[in-house]
LOKEDREN-855694 format. One record per residue (C-alpha): residue number from 1; x, y, z; residue in one letter. Coordinates in steps of 0.2 Angstrom, whole numbers. Layout:
% LOKEDREN-855694
+-----+-------+-------+-------+--------+
: num :  east : north :    up : residu :
+-----+-------+-------+-------+--------+
: NUM :     X :     Y :     Z :      a :
...
+-----+-------+-------+-------+--------+
This chain:
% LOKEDREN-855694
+-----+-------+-------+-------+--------+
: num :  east : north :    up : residu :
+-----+-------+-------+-------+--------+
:   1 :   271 :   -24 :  -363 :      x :
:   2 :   277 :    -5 :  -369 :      x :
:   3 :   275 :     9 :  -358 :      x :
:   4 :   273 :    21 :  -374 :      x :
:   5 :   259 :     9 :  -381 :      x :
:   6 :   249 :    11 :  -363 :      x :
:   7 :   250 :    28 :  -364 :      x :
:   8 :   244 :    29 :  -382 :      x :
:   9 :   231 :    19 :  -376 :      x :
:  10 :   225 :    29 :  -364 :      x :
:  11 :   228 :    45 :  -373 :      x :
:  12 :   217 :    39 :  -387 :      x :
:  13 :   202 :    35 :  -374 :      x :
:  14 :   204 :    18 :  -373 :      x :
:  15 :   201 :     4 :  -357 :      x :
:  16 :   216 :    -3 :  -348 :      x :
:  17 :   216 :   -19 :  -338 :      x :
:  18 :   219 :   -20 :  -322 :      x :
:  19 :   236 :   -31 :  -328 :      x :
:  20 :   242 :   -16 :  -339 :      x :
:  21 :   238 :    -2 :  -320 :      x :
:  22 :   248 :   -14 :  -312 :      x :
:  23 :   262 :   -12 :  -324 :      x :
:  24 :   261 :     4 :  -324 :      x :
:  25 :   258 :     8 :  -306 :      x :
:  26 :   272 :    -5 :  -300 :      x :
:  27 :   287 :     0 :  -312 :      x :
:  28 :   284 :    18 :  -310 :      x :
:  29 :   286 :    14 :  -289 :      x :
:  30 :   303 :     6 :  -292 :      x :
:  31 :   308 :    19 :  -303 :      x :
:  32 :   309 :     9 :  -319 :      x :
:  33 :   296 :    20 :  -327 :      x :
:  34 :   303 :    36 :  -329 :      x :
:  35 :   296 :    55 :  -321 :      x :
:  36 :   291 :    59 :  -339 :      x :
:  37 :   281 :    45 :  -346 :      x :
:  38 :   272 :    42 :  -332 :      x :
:  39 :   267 :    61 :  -333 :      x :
:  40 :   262 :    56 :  -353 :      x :
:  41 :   252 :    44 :  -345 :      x :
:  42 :   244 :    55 :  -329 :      x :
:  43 :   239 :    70 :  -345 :      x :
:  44 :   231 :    55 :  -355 :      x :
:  45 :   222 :    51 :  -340 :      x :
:  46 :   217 :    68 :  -337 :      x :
:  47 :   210 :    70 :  -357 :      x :
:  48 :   202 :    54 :  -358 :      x :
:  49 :   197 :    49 :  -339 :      x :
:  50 :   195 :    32 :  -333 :      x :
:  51 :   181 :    19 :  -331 :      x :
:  52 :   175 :    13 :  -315 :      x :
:  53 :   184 :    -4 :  -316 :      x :
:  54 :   201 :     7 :  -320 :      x :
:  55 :   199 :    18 :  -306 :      x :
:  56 :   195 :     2 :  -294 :      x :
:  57 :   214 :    -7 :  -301 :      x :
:  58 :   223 :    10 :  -301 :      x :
:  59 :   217 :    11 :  -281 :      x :
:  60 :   220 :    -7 :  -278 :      x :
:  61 :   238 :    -6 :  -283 :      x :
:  62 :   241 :    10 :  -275 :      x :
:  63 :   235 :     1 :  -258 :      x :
:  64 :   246 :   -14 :  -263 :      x :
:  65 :   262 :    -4 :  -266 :      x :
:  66 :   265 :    -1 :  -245 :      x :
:  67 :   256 :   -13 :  -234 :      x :
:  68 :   238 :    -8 :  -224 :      x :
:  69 :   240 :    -4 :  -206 :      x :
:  70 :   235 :   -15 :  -194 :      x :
:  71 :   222 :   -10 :  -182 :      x :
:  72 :   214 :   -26 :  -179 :      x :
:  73 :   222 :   -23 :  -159 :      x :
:  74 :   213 :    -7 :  -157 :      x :
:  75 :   194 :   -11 :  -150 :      x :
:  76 :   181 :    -2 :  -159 :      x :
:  77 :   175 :     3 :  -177 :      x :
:  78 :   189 :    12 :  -187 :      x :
:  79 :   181 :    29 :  -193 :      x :
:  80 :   189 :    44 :  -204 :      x :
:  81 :   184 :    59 :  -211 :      x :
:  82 :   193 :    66 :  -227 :      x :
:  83 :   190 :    84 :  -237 :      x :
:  84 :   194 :    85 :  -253 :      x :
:  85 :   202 :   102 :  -250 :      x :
:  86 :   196 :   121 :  -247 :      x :
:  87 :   199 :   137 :  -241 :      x :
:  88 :   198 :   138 :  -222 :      x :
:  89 :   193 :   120 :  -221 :      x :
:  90 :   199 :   117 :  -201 :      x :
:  91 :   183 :   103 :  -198 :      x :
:  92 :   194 :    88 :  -195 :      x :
:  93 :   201 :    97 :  -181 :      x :
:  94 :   185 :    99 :  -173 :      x :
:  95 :   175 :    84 :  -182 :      x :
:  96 :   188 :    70 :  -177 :      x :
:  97 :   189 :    77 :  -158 :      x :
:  98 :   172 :    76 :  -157 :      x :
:  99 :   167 :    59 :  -162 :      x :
: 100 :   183 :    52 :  -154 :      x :
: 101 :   177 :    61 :  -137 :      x :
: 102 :   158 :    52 :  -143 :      x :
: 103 :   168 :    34 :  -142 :      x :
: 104 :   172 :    30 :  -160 :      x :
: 105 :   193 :    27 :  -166 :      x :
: 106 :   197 :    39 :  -176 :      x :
: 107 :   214 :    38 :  -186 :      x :
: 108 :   218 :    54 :  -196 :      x :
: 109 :   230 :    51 :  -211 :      x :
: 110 :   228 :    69 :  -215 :      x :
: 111 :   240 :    80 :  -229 :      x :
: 112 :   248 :    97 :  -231 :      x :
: 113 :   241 :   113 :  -241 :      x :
: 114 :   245 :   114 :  -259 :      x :
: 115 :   239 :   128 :  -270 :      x :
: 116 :   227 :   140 :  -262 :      x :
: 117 :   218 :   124 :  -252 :      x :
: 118 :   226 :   123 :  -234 :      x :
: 119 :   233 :   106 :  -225 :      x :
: 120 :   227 :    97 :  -210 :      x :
: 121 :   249 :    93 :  -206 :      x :
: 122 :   254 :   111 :  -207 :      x :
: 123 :   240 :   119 :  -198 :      x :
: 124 :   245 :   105 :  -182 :      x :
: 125 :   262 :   108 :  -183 :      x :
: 126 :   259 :   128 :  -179 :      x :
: 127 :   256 :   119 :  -162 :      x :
: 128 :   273 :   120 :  -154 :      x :
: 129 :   281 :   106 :  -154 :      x :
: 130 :   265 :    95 :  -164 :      x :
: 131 :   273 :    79 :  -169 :      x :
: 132 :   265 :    73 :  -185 :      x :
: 133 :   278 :    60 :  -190 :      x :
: 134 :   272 :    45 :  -181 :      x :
: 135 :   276 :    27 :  -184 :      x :
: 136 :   266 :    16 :  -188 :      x :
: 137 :   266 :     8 :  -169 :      x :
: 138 :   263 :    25 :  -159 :      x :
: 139 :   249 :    28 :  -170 :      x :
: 140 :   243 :    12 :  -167 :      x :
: 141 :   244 :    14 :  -146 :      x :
: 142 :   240 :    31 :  -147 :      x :
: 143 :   222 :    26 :  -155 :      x :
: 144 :   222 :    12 :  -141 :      x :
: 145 :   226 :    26 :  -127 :      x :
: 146 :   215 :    41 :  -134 :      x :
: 147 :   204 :    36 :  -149 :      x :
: 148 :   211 :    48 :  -161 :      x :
: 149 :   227 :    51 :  -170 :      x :
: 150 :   235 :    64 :  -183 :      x :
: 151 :   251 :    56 :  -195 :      x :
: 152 :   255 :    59 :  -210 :      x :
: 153 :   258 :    51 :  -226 :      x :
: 154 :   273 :    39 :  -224 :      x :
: 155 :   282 :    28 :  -238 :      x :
: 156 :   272 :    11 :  -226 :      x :
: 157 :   255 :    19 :  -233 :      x :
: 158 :   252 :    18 :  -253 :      x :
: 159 :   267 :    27 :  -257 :      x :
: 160 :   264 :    25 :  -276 :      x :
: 161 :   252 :    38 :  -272 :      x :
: 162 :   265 :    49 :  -264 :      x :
: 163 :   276 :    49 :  -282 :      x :
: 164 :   259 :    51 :  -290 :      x :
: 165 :   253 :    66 :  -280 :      x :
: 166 :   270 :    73 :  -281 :      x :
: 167 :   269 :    72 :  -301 :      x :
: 168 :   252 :    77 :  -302 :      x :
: 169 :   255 :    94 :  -295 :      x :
: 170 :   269 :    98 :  -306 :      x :
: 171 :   260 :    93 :  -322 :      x :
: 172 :   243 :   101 :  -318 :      x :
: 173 :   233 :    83 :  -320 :      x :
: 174 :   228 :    88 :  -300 :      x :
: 175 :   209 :    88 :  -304 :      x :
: 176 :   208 :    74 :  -314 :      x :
: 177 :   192 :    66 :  -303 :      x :
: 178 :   199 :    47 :  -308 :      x :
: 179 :   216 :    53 :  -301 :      x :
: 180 :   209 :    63 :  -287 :      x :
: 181 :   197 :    47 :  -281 :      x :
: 182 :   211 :    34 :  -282 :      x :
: 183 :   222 :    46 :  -273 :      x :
: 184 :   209 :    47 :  -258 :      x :
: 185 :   204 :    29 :  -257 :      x :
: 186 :   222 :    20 :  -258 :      x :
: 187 :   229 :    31 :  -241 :      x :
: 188 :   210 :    28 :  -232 :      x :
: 189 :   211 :     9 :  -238 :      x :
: 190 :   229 :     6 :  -231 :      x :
: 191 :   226 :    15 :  -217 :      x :
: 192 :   217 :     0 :  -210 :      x :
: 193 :   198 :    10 :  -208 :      x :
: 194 :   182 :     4 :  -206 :      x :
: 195 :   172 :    17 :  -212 :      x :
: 196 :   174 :    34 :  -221 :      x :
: 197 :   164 :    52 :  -222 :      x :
: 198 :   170 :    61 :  -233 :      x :
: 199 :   168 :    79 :  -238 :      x :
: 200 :   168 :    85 :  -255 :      x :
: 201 :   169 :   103 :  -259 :      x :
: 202 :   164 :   111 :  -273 :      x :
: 203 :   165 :   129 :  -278 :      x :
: 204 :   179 :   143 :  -283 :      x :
: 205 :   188 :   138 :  -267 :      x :
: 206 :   187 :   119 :  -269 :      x :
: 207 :   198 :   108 :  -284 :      x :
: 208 :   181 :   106 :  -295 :      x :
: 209 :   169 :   119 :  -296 :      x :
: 210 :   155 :   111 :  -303 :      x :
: 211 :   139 :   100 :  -293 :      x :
: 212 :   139 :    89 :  -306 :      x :
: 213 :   155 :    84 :  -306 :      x :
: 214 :   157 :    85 :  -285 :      x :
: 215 :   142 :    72 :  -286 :      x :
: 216 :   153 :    60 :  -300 :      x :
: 217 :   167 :    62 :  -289 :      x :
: 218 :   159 :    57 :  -273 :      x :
: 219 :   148 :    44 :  -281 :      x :
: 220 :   168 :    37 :  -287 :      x :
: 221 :   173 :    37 :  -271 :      x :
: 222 :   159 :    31 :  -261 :      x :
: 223 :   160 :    15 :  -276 :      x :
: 224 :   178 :    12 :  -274 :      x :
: 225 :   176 :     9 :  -254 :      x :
: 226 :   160 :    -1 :  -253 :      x :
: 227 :   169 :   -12 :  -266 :      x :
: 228 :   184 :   -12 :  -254 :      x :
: 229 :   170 :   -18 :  -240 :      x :
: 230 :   171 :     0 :  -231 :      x :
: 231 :   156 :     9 :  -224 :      x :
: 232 :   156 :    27 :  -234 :      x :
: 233 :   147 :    41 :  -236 :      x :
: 234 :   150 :    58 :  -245 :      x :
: 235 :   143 :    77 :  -244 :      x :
: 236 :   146 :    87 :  -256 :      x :
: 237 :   147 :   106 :  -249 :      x :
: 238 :   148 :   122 :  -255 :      x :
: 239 :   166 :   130 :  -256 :      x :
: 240 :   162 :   145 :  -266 :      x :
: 241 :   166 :   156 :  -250 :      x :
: 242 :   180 :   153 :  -234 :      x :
: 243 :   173 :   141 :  -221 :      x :
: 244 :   174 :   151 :  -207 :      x :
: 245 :   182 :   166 :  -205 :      x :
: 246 :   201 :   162 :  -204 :      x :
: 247 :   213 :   157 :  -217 :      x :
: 248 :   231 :   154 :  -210 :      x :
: 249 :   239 :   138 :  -199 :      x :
: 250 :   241 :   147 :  -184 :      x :
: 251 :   224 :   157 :  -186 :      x :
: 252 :   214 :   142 :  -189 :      x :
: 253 :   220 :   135 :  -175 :      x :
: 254 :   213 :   148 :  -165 :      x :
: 255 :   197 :   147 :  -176 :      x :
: 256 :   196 :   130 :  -172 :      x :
: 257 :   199 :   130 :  -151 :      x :
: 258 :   185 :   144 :  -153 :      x :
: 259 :   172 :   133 :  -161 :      x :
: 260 :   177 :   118 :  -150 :      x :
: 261 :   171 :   129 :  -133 :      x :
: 262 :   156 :   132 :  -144 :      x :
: 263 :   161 :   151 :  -148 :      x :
: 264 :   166 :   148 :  -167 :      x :
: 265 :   158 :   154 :  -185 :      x :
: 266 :   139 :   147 :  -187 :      x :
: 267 :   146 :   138 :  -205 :      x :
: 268 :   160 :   130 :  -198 :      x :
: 269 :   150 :   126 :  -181 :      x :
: 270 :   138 :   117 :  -193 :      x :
: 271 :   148 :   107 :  -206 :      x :
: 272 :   160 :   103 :  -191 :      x :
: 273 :   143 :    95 :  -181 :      x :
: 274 :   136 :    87 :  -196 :      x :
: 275 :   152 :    78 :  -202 :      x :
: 276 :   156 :    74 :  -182 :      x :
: 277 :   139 :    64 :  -182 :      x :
: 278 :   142 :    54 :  -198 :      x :
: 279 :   157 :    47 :  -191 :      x :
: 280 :   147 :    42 :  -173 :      x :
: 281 :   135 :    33 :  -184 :      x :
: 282 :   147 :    25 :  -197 :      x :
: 283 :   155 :    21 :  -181 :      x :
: 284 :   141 :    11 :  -174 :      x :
: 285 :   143 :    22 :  -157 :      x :
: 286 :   123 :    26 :  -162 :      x :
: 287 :   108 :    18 :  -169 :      x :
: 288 :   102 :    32 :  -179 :      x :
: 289 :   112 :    46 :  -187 :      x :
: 290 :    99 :    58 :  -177 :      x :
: 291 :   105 :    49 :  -161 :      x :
: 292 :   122 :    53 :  -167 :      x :
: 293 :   117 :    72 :  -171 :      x :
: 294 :   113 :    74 :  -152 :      x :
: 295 :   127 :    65 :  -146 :      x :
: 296 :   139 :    77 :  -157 :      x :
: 297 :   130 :    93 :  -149 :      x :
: 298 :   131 :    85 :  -133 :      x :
: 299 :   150 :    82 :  -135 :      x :
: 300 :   152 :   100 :  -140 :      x :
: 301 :   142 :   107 :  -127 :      x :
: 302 :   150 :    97 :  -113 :      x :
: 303 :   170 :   104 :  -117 :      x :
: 304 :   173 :    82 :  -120 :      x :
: 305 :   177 :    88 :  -140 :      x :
: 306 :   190 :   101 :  -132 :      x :
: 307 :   197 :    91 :  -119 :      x :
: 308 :   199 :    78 :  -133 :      x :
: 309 :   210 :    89 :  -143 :      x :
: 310 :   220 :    95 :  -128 :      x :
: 311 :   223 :    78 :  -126 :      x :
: 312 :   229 :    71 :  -143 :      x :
: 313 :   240 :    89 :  -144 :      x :
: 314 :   249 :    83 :  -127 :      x :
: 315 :   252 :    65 :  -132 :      x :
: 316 :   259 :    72 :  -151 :      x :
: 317 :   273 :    84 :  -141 :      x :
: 318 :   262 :    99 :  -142 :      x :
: 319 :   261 :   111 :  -130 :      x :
: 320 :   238 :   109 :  -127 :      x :
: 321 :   238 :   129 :  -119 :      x :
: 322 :   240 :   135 :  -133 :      x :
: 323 :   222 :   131 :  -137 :      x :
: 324 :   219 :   145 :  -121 :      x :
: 325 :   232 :   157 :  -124 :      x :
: 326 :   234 :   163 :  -144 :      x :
: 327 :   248 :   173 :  -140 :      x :
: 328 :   259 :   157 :  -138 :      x :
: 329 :   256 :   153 :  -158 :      x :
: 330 :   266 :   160 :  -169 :      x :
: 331 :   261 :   177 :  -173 :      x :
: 332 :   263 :   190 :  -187 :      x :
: 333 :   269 :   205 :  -187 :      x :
: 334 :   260 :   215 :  -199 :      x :
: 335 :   244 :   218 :  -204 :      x :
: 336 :   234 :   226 :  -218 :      x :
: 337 :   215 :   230 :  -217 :      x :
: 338 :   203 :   229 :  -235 :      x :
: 339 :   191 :   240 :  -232 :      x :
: 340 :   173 :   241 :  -243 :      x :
: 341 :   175 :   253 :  -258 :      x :
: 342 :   157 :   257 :  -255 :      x :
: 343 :   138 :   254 :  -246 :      x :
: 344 :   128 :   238 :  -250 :      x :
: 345 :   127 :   219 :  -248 :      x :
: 346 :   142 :   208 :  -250 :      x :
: 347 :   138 :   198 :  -264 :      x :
: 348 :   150 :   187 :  -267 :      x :
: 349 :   167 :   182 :  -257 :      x :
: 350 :   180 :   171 :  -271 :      x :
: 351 :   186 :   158 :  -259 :      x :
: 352 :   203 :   154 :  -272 :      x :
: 353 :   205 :   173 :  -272 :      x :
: 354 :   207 :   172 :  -252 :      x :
: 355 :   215 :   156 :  -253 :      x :
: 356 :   227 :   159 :  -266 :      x :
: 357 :   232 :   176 :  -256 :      x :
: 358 :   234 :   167 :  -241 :      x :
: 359 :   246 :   157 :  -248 :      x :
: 360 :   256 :   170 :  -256 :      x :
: 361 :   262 :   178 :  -239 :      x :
: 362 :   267 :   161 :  -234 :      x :
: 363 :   253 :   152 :  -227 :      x :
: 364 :   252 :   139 :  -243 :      x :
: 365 :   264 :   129 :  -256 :      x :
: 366 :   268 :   133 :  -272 :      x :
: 367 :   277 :   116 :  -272 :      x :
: 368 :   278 :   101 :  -260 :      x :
: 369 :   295 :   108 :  -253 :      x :
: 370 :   289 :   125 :  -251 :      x :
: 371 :   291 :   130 :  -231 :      x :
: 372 :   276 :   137 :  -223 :      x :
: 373 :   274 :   153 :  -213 :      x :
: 374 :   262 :   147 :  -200 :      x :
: 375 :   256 :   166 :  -192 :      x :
: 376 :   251 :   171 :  -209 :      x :
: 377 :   235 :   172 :  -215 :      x :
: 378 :   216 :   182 :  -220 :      x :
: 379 :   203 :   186 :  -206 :      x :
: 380 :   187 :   189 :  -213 :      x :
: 381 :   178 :   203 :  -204 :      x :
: 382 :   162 :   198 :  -215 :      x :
: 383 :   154 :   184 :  -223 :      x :
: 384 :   143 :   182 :  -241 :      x :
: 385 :   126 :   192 :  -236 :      x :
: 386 :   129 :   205 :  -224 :      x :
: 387 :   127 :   223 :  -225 :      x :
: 388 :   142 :   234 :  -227 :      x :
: 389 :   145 :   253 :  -226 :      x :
: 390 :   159 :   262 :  -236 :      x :
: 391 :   175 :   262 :  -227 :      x :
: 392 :   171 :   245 :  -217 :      x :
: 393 :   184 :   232 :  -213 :      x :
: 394 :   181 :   218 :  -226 :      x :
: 395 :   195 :   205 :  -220 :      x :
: 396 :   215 :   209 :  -212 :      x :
: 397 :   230 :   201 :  -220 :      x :
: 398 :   242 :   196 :  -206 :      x :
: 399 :   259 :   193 :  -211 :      x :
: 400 :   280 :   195 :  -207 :      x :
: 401 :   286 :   200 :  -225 :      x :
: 402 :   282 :   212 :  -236 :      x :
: 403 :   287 :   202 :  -249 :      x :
: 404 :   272 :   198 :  -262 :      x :
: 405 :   260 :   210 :  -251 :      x :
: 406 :   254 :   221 :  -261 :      x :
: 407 :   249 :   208 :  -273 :      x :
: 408 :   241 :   197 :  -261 :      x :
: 409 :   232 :   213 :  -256 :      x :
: 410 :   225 :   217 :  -273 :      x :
: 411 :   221 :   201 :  -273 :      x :
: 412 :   211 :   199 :  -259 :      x :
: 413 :   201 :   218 :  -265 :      x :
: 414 :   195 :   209 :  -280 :      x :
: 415 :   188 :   191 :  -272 :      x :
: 416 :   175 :   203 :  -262 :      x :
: 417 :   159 :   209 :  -273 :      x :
: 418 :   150 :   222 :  -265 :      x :
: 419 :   131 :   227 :  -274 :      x :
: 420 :   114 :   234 :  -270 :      x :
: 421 :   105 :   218 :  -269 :      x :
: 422 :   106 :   206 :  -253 :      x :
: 423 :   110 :   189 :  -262 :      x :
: 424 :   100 :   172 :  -258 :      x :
: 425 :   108 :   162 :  -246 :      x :
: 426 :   118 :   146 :  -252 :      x :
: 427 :   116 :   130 :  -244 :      x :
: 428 :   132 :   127 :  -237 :      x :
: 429 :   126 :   106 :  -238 :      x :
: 430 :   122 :   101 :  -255 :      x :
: 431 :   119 :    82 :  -257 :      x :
: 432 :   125 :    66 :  -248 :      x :
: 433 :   129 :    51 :  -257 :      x :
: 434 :   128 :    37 :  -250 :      x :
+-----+-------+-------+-------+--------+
């Protein structure tokens, strides 16, 4: 077997079997493959796709290339909750507290910003002192002690996928959909879960930007982990605009502890509930997802959701008053106002234009070894729909360099579409699957 005939293969649209992924998949782990055919390979991929079959063996052996953690010794249903990346996307941070607080386990295998879309990782490790490199037995006890754990990606869990992803984003085969579901499923399978919600976006903010190719990509993923024997469900939801109103680690963070003392943005408040309530019920802690609805609300209403993240902060080395006092986040030092350029409606707020600016003053990657300002970031002052007058604050750009400002500025002018005519309100959840 030829690593150049696989990739003519594939480039050429044609089916491999699961005995040729493997080749691939396991000779590109133990560096026998080199960086640039399997980049050939990743572009064919990307031009041609893959069938369901291929996408199930190219997961599979992901999985099999680390081990799958074992939770057997934590009681309880295993639930997570994954998004498929967006601009001011902070729901785990609220969700997983939330259904955790409701009784379900909830271990979080969660990744760091790439692009314009922020990470779950960095946006904890603005927390002082956040510890996000468990091992695999403190994330174990620390499910058994609090029901919810944040770790990231380590070379126990699928860590073909971590050359993969690594490759991917220097080669520009990120949203290939077979690439981006096999990616997904092999961390969530090896992670040693139950059941799974995910969230995928779609919209200028989100990796596809198309409905109809959200829905293939969550009916991909929801296919992939019921033939793994895993509960899932997906909903697909609108990322044309920011969720929320901060974009930034630090910021979010502060977004987040808002919306957890029920003081946040009505969007994220919503999304955050809903997704909460599909991870009670896939976690069996309710009968009915309505049941679970209340029990969310309740959870959120009571401060347990809070408490719950206070908790998990202290246990990972973080210093939990943050959540109460802002000032001991990392804060900028500057900050620049976008004002409206005249009267009307806002129309229209390009969630990759906010997220791409964000990530220009620091607050994202341009590669995986980038570092990241956590106490920069975009406060919108307004969201998609509301009236402005000429001269109103649109959004501030916090940041501690002026390098790449003005850029980021101009930027951030341009994702705002101001016009006469108040728009029809988006739904912000589209379809579920599953």
């Amino acid at each position: 077997m030829r690593t150049v005939d696989l990739i003519r293969r594939k480039r050429d649209g044609e089916e491999l079997s699961s005995e040729e992924i493997s080749f691939l998949i396991d000779n590109y782990t133990s560096g026998a493959i080199p960086d640039y055919q399997m980049a050939a390979f990743l572009m064919a991929t990307y031009g041609s796709s893959m069938k369901d079959q291929e996408v199930d063996s190219l997961t599979e052996r992901m999985v099999a290339s680390g081990g799958v953690i074992d939770l057997s010794g934590v009681p309880g249903v295993k639930v997570d909750k994954h998004s498929t990346g967006g601009v001011g996307d902070k729901t785990s941070l609220i969700a997983a507290p939330l259904a955790a607080a409701a009784g379900a386990i909830v271990p979080m295998i969660s990744g760091r910003a790439l692009g314009h879309t922020g990470g779950t990782l960095d946006k904890l490790e603005s927390i002082p002192g956040f510890r996000t490199s468990l091992t695999v037995d403190e994330f174990r006890e620390q499910l058994r002690m609090y029901g919810l754990a944040f770790m990231g990606q380590s070379a126990e869990v699928a860590p073909a996928d971590g050359k993969l992803y690594a490759l991917r984003d220097a080669t520009a085969t990120i949203e290939s959909l077979p690439l981006i579901a096999s990616s997904i499923m092999s961390k969530k399978i090896a992670e040693g879960i139950d059941s799974l919600v995910l969230d995928v976006k779609v919209g200028s903010g989100a990796f596809v930007t198309k409905q109809l190719e959200a829905r293939r990509l969550a009916q991909l993923m929801v296919g992939i982990g019921r033939r793994a024997d895993k509960r899932v469900q997906a909903l697909i939801t609108d990322m044309s605009q920011p969720l929320g109103y901060a974009v930034g680690n630090a910021l979010e963070v502060m977004e987040v502890s808002q919306t957890l003392q029920n003081a946040g943005p009505t969007d994220l408040t919503r999304l955050s509930l809903e997704l909460a309530a599909r991870m009670i019920f896939l976690g069996r802690i309710t009968m009915t997802l309505d049941d679970a609805r209340e029990l969310a609300q309740r959870k959120l209403l009571d401060g347990s959701g809070y408490k719950k993240f206070k908790e998990v902060i202290q246990a990972q080395g973080g210093n939990a008053q943050v959540l109460d006092r802002f000032d001991m986040l990392p804060n900028a030092t500057g900050v620049r106002e976008i004002t409206s350029p005249r009267n009307g409606y806002v129309s229209a707020i390009d969630a990759f234009s906010i997220g791409m600016a964000s990530s220009m003053i620091g607050a994202g990657r341009d590669t995986k070894d980038d570092t990241v300002d956590p106490a920069v970031g975009v406060i919108l002052e307004v969201k998609t729909g509301q009236k402005v007058d000429a001269g109103a604050v649109l959004c501030r750009l916090y940041y501690t360099k002026e390098d790449r400002l003005e850029e980021s500025a101009e930027m951030v002018e341009d994702a705002f579409r101001i016009s006469t005519v108040q728009p029809e309100e988006r739904e912000l959840i589209l379809e579920v699957v599953g």
